[in-house]
SERO-973475 format. One record per residue: residue number from 1; x, y, z of N, C-alpha, C in turn; residue in three letters. Coordinates in nm, 3 decimals, decimal comma. Example, Ala and Ser with C-alpha at 12.3 -4.5 7.8 and 13.67 -1.06 7.14 Angstrom:
! SERO-973475
SITE    k     n_xx     n_yy     n_zz    ca_xx    ca_yy    ca_zz     c_xx     c_yy     c_zz    r
SITE    1    1,319   -0,569    0,780    1,230   -0,450    0,780    1,320   -0,330    0,780  ala
SITE    2    1,285   -0,225    0,708    1,367   -0,106    0,714    1,290    0,003    0,787  ser
This chain:
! SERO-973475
SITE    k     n_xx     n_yy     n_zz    ca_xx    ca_yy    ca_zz     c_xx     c_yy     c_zz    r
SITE    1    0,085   -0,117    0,000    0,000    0,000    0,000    0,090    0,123    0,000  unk
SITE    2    0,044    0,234   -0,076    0,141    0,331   -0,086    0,088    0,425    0,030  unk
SITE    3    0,196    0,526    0,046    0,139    0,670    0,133    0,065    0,699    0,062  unk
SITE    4    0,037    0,733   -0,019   -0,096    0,850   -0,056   -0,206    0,750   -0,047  unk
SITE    5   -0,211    0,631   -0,008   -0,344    0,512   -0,009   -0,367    0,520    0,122  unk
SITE    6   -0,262    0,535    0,201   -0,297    0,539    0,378   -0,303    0,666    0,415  unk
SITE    7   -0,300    0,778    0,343   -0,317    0,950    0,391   -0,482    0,940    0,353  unk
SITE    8   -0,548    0,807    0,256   -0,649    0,850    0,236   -0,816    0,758    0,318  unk
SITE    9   -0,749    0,765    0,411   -0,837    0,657    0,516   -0,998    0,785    0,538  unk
SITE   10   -1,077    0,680    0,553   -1,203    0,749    0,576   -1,225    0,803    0,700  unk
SITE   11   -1,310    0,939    0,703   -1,295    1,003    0,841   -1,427    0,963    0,909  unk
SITE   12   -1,444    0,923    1,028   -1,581    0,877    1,117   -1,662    0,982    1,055  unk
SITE   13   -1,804    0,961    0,979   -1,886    1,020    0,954   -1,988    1,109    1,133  unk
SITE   14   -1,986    1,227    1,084   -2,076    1,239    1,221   -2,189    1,296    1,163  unk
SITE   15   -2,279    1,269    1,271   -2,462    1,267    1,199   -2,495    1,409    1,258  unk
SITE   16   -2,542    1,487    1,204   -2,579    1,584    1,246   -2,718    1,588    1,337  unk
SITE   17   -2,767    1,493    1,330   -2,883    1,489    1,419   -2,888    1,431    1,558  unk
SITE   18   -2,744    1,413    1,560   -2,696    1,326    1,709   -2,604    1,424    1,794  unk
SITE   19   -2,603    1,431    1,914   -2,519    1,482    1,987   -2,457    1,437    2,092  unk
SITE   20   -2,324    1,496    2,128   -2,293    1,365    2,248   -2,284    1,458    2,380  unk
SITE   21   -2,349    1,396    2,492   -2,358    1,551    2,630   -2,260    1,451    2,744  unk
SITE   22   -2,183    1,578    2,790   -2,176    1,460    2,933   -2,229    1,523    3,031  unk
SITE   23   -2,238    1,414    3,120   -2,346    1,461    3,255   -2,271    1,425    3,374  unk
SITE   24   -2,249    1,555    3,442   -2,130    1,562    3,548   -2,215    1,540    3,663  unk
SITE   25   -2,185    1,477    3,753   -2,194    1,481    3,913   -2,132    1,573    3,996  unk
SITE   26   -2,179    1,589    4,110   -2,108    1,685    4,206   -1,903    1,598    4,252  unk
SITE   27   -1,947    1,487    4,267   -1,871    1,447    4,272   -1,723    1,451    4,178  unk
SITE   28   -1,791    1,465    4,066   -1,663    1,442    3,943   -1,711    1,380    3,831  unk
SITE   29   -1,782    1,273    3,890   -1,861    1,128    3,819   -1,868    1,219    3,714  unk
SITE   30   -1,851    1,144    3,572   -1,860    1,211    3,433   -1,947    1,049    3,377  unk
SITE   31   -2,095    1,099    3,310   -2,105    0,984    3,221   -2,136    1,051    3,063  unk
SITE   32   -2,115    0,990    2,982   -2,133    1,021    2,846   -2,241    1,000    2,806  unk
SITE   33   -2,366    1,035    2,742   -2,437    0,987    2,623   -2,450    1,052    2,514  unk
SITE   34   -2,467    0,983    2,377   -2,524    1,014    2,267   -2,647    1,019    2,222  unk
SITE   35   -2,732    1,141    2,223   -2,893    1,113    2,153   -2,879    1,148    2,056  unk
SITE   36   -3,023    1,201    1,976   -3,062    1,245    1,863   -3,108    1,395    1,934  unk
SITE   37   -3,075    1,488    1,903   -3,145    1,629    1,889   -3,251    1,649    1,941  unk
SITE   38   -3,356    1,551    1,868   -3,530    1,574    1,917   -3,561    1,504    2,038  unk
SITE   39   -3,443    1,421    2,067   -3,495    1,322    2,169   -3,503    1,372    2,319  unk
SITE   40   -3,648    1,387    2,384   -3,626    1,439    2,448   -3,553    1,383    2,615  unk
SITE   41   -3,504    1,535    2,687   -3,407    1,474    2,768   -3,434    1,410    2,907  unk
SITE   42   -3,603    1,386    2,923   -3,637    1,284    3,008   -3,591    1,153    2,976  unk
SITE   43   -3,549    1,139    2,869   -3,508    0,941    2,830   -3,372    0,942    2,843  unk
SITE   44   -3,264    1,051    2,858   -3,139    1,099    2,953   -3,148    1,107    3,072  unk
SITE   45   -3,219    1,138    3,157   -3,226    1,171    3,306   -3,257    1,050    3,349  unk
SITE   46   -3,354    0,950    3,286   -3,424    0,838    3,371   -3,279    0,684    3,325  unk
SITE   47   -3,231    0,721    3,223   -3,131    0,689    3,175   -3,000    0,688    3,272  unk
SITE   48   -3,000    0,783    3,306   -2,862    0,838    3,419   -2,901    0,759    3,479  unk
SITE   49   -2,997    0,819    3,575   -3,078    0,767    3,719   -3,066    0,623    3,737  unk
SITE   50   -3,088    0,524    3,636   -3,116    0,424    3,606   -2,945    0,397    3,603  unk
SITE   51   -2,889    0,388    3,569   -2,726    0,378    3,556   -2,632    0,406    3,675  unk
SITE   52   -2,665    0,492    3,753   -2,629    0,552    3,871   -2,672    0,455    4,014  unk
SITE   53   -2,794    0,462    3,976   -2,904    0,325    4,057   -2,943    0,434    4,156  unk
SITE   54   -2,985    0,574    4,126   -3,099    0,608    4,209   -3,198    0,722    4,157  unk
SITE   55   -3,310    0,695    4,227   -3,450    0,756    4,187   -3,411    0,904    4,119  unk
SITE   56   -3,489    0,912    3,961   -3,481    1,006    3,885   -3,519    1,104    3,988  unk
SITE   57   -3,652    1,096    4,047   -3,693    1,143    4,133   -3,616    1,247    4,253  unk
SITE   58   -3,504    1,217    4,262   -3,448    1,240    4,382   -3,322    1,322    4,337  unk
SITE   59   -3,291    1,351    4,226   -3,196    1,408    4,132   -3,235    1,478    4,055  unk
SITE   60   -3,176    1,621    4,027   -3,174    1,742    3,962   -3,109    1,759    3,850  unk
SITE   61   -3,177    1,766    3,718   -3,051    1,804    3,622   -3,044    1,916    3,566  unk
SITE   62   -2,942    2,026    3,555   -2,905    2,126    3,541   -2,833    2,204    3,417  unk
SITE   63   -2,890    2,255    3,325   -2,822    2,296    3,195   -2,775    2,472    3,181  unk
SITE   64   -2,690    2,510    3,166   -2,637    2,610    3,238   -2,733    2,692    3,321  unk
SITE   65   -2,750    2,681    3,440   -2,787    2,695    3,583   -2,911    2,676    3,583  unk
SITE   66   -2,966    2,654    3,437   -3,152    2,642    3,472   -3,201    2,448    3,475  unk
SITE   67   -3,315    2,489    3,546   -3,342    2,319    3,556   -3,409    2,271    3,439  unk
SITE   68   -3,361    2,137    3,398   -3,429    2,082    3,281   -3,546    2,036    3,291  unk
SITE   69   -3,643    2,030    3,179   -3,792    2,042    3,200   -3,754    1,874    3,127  unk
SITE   70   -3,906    1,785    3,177   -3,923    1,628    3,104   -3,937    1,713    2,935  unk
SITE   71   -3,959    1,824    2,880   -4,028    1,789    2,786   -3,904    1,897    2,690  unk
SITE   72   -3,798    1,905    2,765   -3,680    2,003    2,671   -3,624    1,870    2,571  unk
SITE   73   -3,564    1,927    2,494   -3,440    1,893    2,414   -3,363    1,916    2,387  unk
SITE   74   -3,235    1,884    2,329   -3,114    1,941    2,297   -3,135    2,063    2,256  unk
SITE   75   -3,201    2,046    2,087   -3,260    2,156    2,034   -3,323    2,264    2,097  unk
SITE   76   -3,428    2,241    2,185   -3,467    2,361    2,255   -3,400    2,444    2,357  unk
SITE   77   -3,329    2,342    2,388   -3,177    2,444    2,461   -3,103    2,492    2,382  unk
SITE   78   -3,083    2,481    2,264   -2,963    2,509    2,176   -2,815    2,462    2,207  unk
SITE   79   -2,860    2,343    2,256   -2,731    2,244    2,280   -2,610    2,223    2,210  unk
SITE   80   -2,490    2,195    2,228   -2,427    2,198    2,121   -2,321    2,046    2,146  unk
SITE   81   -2,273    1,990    2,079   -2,187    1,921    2,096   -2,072    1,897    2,190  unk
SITE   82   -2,077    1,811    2,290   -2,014    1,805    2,397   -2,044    1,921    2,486  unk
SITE   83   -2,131    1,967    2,497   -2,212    2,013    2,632   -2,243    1,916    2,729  unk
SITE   84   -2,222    1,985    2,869   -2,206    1,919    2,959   -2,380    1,936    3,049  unk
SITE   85   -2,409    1,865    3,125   -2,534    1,881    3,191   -2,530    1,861    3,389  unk
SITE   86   -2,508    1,922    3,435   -2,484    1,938    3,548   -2,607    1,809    3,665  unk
SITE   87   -2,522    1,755    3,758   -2,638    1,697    3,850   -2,625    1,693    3,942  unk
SITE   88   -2,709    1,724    4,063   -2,734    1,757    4,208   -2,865    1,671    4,226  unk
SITE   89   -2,813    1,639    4,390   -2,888    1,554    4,452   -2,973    1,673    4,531  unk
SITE   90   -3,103    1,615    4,505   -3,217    1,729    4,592   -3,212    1,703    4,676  unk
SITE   91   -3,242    1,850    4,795   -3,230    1,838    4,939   -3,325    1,880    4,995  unk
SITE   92   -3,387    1,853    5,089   -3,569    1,900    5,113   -3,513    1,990    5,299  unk
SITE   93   -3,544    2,085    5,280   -3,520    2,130    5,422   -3,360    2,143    5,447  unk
SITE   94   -3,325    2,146    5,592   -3,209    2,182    5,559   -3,137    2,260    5,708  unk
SITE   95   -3,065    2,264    5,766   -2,999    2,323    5,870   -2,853    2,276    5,926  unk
């Protein structure tokens, strides 16, 4: 095989309708996912939750400082590629 046959290797196609977010913990904890744009980001949160092993319920997710709604999307945030999504454990009361 010559150089100019191996300079010409194919580049990973990326889909424009997919994005990849990571979702940070207070801790550090970093997990990755990939959706689609439209998909909305309740099937990420229950996703985490579910991965993490505790109640969606009981966890906050955070996209620059505002809270994410069940019915946002990438798109309606204007998300962008490798955006990160912040998560805090809810605290009821307090002293």
């Amino acid at each position: 095989m010559s150089e100019q046959e191996q300079d010409q290797q194919p580049e990973p196609q990326v889909d424009p309708n997919t994005i990849n977010i990571k979702v940070m913990a207070t801790n550090g904890e970093e997990v990755f996912f990939k959706i689609k744009r439209s998909t909305k980001l309740a099937k990420l949160t229950s996703a985490y939750a579910g991965k993490v092993g505790k109640d969606v319920n009981t966890i906050r997710f955070l996209y620059e400082g505002n809270r994410i709604q069940e019915s946002d999307t990438p798109d309606s945030l204007a998300m962008e590629d490798g955006d990160s999504i912040d998560v805090m454990v809810e605290q009821v009361g307090g002293r």
